[in-house]
Backbone as a ProteinNet text record, in pm:
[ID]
protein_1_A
[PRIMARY]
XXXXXXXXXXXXXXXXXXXXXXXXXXXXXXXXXXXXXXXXXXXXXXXXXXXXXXXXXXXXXXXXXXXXXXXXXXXXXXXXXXXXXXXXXXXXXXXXXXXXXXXXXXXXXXXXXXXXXXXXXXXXXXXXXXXXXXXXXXXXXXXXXXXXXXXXXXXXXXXXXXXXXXXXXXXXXXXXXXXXXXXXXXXXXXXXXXXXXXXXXXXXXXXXXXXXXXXXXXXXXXXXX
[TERTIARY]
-2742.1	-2627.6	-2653.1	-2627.4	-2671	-2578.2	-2601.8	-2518.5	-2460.9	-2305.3	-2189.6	-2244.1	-2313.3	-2300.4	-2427.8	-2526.4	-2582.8	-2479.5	-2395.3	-2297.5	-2298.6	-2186.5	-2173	-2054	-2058.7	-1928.9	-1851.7	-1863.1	-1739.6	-1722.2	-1615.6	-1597.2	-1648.8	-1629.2	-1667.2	-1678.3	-1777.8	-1736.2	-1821.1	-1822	-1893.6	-1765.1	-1761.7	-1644	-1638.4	-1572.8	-1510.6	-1406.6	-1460.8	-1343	-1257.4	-1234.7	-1144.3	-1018.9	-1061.9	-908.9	-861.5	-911.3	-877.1	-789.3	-763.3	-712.3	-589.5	-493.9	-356.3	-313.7	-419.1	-407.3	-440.1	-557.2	-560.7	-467.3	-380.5	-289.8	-132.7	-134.4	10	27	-87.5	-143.4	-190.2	-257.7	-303.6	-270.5	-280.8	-251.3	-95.2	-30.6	136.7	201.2	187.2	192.4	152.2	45.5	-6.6	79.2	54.8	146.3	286.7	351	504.3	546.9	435.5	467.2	446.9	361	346.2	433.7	486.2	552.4	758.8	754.8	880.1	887.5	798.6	798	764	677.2	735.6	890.7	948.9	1064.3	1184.4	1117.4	1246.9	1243.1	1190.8	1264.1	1149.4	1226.7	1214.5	1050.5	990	866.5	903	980.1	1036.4	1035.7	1152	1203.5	1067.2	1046.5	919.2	782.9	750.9	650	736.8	870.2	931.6	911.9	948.5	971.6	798.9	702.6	559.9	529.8	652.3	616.8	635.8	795.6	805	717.7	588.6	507.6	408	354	306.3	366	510.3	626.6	631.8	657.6	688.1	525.5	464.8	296.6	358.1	355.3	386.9	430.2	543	683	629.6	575.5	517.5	417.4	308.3	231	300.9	359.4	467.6	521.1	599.8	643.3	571.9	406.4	362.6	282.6	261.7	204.6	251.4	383.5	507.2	487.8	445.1	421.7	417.4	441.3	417.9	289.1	259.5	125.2	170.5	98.2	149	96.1	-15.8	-44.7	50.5	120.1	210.3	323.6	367.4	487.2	495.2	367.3	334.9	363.2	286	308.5	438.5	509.7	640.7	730.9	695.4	822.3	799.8	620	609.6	656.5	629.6	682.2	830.6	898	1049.2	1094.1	1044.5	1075.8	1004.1	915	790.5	943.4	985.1	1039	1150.8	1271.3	1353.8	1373.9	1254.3	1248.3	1208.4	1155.2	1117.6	1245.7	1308.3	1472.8	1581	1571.3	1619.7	1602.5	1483.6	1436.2	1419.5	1390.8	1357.1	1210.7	1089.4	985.4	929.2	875.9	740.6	602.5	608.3	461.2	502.2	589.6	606.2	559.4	636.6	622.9	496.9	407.4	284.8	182.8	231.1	147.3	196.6	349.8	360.8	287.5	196.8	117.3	3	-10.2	-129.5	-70.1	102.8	109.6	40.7	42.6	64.3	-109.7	-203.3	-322.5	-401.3	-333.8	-339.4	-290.9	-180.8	-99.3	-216.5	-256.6	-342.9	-495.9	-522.3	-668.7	-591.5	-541	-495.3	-483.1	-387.5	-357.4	-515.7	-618.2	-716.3	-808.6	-835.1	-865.8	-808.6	-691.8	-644.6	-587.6	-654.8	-692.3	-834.4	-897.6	-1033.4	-946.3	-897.8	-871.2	-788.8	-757.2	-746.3	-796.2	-767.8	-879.1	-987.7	-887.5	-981.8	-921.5	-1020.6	-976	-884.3	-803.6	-719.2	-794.8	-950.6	-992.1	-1049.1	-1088	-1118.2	-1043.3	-903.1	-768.2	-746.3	-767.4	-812.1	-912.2	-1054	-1137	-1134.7	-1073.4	-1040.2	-1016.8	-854.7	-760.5	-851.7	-944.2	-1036.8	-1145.2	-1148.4	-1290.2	-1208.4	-1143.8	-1110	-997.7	-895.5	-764.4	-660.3	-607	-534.4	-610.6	-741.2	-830.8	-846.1	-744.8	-806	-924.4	-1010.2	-1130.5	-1220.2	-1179.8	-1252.1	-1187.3	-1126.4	-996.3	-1044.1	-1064.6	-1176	-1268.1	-1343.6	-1522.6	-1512.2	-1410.4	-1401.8	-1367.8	-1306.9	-1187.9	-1363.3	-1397.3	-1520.6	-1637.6	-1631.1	-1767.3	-1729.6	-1615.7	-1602	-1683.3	-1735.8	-1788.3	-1905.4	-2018.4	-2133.4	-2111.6	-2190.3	-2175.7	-2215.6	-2311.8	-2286.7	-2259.7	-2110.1	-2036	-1916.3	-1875.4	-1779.6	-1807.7	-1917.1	-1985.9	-1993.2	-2000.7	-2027.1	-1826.8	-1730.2	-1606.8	-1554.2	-1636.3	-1541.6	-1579.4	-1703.1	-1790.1	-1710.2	-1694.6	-1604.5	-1475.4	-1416	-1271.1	-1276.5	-1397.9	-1425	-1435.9	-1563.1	-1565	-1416.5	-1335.6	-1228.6	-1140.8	-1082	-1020.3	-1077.6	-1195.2	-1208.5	-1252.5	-1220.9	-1253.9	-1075.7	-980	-875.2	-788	-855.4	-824.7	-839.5	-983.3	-1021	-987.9	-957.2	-875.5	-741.6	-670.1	-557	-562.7	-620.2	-675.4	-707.8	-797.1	-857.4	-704.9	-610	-514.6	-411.7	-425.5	-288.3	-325.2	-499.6	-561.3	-572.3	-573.7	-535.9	-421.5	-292	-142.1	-162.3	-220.6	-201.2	-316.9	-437.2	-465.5	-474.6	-417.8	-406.3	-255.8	-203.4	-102.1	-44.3	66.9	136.5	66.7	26.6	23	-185	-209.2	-368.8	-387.7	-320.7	-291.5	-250.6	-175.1	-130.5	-235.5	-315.7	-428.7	-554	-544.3	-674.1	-643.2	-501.1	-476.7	-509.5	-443.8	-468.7	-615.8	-684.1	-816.8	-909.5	-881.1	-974.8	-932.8	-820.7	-761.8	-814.4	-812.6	-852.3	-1056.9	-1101.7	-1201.7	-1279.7	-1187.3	-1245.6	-1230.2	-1111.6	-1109.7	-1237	-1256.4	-1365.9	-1512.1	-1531.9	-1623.6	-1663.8	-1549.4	-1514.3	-1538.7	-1482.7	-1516.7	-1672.5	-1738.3	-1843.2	-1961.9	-1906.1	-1978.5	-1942.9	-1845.4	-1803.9	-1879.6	-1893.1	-1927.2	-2088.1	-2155.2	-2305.6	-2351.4	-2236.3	-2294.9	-2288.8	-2186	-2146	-2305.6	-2312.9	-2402.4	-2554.1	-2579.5	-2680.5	-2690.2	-2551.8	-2563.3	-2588.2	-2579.1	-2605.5	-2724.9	-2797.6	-2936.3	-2995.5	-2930.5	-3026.7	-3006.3	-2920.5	-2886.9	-2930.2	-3003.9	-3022.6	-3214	-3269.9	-3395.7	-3463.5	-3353.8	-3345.5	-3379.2	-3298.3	-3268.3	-3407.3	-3464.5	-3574.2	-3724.7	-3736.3	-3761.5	-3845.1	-3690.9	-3661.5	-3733.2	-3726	-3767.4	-3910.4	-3930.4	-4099.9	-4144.2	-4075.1	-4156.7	-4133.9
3930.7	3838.4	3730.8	3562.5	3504.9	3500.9	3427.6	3424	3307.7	3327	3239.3	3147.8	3101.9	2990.9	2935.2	2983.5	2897.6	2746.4	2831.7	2767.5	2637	2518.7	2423.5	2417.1	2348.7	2398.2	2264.1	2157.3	2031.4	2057.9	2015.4	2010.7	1869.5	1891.1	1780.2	1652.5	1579.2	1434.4	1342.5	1264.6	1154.1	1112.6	1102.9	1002.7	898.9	856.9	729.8	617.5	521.6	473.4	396.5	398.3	360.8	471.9	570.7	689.5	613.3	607.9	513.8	447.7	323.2	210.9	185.7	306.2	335.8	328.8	407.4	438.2	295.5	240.8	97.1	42.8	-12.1	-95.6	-60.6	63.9	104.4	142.6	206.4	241.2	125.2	21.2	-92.5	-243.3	-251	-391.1	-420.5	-373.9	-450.8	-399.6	-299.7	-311.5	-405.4	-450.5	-593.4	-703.9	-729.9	-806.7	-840.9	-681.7	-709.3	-757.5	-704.3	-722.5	-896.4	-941.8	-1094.3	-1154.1	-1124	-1225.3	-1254.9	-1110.8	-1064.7	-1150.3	-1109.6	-1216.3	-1337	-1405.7	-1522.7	-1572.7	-1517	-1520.1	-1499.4	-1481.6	-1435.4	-1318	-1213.1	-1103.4	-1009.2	-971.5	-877.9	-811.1	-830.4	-725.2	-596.1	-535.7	-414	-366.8	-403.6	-398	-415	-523.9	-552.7	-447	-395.4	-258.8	-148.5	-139.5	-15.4	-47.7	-142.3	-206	-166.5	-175.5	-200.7	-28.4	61.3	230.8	264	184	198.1	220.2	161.9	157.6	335	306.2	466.2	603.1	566.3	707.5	669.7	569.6	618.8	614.1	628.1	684.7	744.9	855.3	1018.4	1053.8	991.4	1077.2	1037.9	965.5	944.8	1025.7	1081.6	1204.1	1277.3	1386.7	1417.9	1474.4	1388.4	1380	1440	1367.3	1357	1519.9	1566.2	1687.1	1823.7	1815.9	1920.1	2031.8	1986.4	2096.9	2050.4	2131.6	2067.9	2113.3	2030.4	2002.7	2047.1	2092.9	2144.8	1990.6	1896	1781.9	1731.7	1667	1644.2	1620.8	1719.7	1757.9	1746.5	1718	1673.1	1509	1449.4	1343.8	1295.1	1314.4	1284.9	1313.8	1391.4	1441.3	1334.3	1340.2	1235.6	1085.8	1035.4	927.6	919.6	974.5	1012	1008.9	1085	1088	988.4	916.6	815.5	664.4	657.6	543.5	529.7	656.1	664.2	626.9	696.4	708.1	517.2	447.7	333.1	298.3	301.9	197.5	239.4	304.9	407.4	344	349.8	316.7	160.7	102.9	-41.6	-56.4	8.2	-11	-28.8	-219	-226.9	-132.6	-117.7	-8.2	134.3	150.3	308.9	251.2	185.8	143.6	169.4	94.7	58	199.3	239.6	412.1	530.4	485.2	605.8	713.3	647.2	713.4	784.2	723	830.2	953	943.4	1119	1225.5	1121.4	1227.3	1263.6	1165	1199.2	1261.2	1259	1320.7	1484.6	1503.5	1595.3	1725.8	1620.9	1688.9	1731.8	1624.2	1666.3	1774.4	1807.6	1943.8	2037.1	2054	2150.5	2220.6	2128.6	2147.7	2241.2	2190.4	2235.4	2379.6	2361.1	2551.7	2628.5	2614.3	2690.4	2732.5	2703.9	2782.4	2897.7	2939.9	3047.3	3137.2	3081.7	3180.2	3224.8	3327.8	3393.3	3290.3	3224.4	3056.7	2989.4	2814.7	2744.9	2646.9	2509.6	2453.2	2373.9	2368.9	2283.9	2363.5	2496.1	2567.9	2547	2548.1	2541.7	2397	2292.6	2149.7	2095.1	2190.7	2200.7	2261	2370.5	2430.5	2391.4	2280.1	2201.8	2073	2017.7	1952	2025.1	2109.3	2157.2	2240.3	2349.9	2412.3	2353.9	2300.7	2238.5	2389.2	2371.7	2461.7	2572.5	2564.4	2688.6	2758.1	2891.4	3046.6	3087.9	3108.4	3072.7	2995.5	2869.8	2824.8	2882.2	2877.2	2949.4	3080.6	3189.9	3287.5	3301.2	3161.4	3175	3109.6	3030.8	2962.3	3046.8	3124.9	3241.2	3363.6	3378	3465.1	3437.4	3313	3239.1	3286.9	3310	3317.4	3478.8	3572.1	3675.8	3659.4	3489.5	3494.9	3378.4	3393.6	3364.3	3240.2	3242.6	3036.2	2971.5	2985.9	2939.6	2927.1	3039.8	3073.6	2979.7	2926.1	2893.5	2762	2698.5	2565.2	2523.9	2583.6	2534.9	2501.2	2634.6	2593.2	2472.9	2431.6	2295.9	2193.5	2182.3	2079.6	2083.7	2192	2163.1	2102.1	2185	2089.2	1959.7	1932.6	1763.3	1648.1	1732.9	1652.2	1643.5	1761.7	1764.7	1700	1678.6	1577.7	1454.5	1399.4	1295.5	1202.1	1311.8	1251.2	1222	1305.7	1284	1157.4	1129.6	991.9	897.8	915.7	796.4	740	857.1	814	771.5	810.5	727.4	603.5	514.3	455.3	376.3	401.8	345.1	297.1	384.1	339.7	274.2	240	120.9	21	-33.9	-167.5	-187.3	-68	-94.7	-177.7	-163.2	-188.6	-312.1	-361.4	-459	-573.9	-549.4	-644.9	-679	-748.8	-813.5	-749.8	-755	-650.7	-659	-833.4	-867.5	-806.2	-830	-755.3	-623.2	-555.8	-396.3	-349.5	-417.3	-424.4	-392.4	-503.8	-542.2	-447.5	-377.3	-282.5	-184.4	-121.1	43.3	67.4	51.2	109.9	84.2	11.7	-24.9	116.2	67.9	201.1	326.5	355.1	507.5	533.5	469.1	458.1	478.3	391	393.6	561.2	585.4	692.6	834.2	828.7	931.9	935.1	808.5	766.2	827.2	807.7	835.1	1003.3	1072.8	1183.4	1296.6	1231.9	1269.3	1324	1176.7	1137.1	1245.8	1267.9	1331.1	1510.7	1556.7	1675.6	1719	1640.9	1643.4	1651	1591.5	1565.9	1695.6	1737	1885.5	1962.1	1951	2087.9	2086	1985.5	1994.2	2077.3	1998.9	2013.1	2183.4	2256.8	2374.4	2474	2395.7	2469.9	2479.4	2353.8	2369.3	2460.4	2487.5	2535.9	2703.5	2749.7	2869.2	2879.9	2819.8	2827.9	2830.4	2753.6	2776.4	2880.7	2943.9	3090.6	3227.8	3199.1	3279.9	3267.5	3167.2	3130.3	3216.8	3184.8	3180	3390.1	3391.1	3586.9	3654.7	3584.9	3619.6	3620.9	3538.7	3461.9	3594	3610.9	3704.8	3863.6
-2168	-2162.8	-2057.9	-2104.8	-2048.7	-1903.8	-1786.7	-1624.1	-1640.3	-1638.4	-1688.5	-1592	-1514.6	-1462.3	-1500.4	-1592.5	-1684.7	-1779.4	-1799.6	-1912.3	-1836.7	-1916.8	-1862.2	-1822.1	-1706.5	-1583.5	-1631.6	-1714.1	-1732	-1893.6	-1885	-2017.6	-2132.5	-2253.2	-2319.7	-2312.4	-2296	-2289.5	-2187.9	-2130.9	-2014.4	-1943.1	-1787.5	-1757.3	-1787.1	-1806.7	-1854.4	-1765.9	-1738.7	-1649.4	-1728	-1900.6	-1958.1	-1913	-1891.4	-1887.3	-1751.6	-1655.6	-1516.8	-1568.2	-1625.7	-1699.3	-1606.1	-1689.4	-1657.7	-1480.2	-1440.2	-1244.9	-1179.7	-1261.7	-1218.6	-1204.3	-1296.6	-1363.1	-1283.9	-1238.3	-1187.7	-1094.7	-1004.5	-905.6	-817.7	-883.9	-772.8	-807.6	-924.9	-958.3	-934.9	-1042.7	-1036.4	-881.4	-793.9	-667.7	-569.4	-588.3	-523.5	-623.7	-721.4	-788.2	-765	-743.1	-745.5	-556.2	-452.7	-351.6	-316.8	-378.6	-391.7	-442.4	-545.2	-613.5	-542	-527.2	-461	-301.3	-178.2	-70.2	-109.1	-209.7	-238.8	-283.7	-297.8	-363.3	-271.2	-134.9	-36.7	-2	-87.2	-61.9	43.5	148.9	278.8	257	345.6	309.3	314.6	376.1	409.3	213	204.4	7.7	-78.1	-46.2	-183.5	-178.3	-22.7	19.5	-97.6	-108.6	-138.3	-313.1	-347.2	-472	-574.2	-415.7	-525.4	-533.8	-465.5	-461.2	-608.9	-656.6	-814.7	-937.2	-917.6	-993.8	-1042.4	-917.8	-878.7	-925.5	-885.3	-919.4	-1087.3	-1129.2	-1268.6	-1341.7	-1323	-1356.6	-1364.2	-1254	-1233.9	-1345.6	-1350.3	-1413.6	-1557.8	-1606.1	-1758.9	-1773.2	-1710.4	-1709.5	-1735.7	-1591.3	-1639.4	-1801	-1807	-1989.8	-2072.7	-2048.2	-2193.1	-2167.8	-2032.7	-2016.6	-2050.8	-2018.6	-2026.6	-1926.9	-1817.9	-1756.5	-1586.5	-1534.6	-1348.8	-1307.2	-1230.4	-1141.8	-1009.3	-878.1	-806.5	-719.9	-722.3	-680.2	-729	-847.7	-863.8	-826.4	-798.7	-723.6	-612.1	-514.6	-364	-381	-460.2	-479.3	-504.5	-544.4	-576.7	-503.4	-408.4	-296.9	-166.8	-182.1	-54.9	-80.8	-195.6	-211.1	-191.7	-245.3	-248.6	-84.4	13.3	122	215.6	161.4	233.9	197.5	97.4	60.6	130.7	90.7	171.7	326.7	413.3	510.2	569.3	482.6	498.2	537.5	407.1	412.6	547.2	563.1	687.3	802	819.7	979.7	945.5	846.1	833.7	904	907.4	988.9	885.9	882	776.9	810.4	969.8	928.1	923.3	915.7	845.2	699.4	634.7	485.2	472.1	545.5	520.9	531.6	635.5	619.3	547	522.3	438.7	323.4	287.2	172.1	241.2	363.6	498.7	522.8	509.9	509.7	430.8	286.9	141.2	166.1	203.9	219.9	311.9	436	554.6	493	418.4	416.5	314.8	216.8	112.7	178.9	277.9	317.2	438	471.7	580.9	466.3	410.6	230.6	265.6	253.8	157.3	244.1	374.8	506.2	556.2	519.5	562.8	471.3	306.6	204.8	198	290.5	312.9	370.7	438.7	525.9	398.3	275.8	150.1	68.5	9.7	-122.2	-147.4	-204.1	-293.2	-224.5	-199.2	-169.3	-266.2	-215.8	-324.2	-447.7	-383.2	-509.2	-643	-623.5	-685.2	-817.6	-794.7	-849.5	-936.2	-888	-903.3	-999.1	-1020.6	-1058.6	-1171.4	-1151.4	-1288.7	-1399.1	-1311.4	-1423.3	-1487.2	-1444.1	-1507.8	-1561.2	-1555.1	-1645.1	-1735.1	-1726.9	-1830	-1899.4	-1841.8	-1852.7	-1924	-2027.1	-2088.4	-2183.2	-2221.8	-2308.6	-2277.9	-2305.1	-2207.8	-2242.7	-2311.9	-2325.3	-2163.6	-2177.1	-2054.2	-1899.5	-1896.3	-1810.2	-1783.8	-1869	-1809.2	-1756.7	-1871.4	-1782.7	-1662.2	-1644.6	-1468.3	-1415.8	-1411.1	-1321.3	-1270.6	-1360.3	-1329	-1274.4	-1271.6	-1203.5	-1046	-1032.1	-863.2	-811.4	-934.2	-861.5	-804	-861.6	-789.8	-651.6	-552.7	-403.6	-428.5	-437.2	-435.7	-507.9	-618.6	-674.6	-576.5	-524.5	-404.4	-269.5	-260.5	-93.9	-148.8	-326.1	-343.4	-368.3	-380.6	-406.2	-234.3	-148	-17.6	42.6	-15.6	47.2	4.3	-137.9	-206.9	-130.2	-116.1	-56.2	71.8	137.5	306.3	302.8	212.1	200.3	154.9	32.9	-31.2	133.5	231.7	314.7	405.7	451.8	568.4	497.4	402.6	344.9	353.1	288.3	303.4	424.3	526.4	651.2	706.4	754.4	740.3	690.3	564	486.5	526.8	569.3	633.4	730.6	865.4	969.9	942.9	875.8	809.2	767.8	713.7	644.6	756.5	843.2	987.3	1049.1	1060.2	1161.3	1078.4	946.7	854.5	922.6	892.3	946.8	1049.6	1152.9	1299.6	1311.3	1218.5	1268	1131.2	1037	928.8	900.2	816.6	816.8	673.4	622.9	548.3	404.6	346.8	247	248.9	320.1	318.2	275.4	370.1	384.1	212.7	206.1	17.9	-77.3	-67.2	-113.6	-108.6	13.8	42.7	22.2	45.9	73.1	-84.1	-182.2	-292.3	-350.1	-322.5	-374.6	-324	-150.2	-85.9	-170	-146.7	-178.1	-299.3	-394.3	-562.2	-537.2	-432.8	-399.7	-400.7	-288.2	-199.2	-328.2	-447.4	-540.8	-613.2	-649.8	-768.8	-716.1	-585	-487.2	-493.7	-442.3	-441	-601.1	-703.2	-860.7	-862	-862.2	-885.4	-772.8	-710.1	-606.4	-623.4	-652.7	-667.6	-849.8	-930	-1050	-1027.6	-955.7	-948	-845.3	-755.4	-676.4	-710.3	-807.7	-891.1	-992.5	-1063.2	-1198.4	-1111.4	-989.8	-895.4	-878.1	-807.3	-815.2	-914.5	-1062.9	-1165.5	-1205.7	-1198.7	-1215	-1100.4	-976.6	-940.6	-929.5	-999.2	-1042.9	-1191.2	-1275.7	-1374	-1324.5	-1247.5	-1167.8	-1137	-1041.8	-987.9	-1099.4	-1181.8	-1304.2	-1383.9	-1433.6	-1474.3	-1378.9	-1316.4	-1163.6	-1171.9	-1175.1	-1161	-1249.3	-1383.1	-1511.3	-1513.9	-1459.7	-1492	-1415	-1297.5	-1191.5	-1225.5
[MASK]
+++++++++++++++++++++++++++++++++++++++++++++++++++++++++++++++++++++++++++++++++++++++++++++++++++++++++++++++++++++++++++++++++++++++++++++++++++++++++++++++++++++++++++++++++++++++++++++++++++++++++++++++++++++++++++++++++

């Protein structure tokens, strides 16, 4: 019987940055868009920062919908925004506005950081939902890959890297706050952030594939000998 981690650990297909499209478009563009067009128009940077959050949240909530199901990222996302926006209008501080989304990423790269200290870490979990998604079928053979060790030693790496990656980022996001001007900060935060995921994908997909070949090596390797 062949060693489930011969198998192939992604599911069907090539990435595609047509699926992106949507995150582009609602996530970075009409947020820069709506925050421009709105302070041209008079209206408060304070409001129009809150106005370009609109975009982002109803993504969500149209996922959401069409998924039928809750995400536990998800549901982080949506609470922080919810309380990131609020809390704007409240205090009236354009650079709260402006860092508010350094919580949700700050918040997720800590998450991620002291789920090593659990069974599994959070990306394990993360990983799953993109490779197997809903096929109990795949959903098994992921769930079982965790009995060999450097499948186990390659997820806590991923979670280390995703958690001190988003850390940084937020750092990274409160010093724009503090030395760029509101309409810049606009302009960059979602680009980087969108940046640093795409980055992150691409890199978790190529270590993973990396660790498979070289458990498929080994195996080869054993045989020969």
């Amino acid at each position: 019987m062949p060693d489930a981690q011969t198998m192939n650990p992604e599911p069907p297909g090539n990435f595609s940055f047509r699926r992106m499209l949507p995150t582009l478009i609602y996530d970075v563009a009409l947020p820069i868009i709506a925050f421009n067009l709105l302070t041209k128009y008079g209206v408060s940077t304070l409001l129009a920062l809150v106005a370009g959050g609109i975009f982002p949240a109803a993504n969500n909530i149209v996922t959401f919908v069409k998924s039928r199901r809750l995400e536990p990222l998800g549901i982080i996302v949506m609470i922080f925004l919810a309380l990131g926006t609020a809390a704007s209008l409240i205090s009236g501080s354009v650079f709260f506005a402006l860092i508010k989304e350094s919580f949700l990423t700050a918040t997720f790269g800590l998450i991620c950081l002291f789920s090593l200290l659990a069974e599994r870490p959070l990306m394990f979990y993360i990983n799953r939902q993109f490779v197997a998604g809903d096929d109990p079928l795949r959903l098994e053979w992921w769930n079982g890959l965790w009995q060999f060790e450097n499948f186990r030693a390659s997820q806590r790496i991923v979670t280390t890297v995703w958690g001190v990656s988003y850390i940084v980022e937020a750092l990274v996001r409160v010093g724009l706050a503090l030395t760029r001007s509101p309409a810049e900060v606009v302009a960059i935060s979602p680009l980087m952030a969108f940046g640093v995921m795409i980055l992150l994908i691409i890199w978790t997909r190529r270590y993973m594939s990396a660790m498979r070949e070289r458990r498929v090596r080994e195996l080869r390797a054993r045989a020969a000998g």
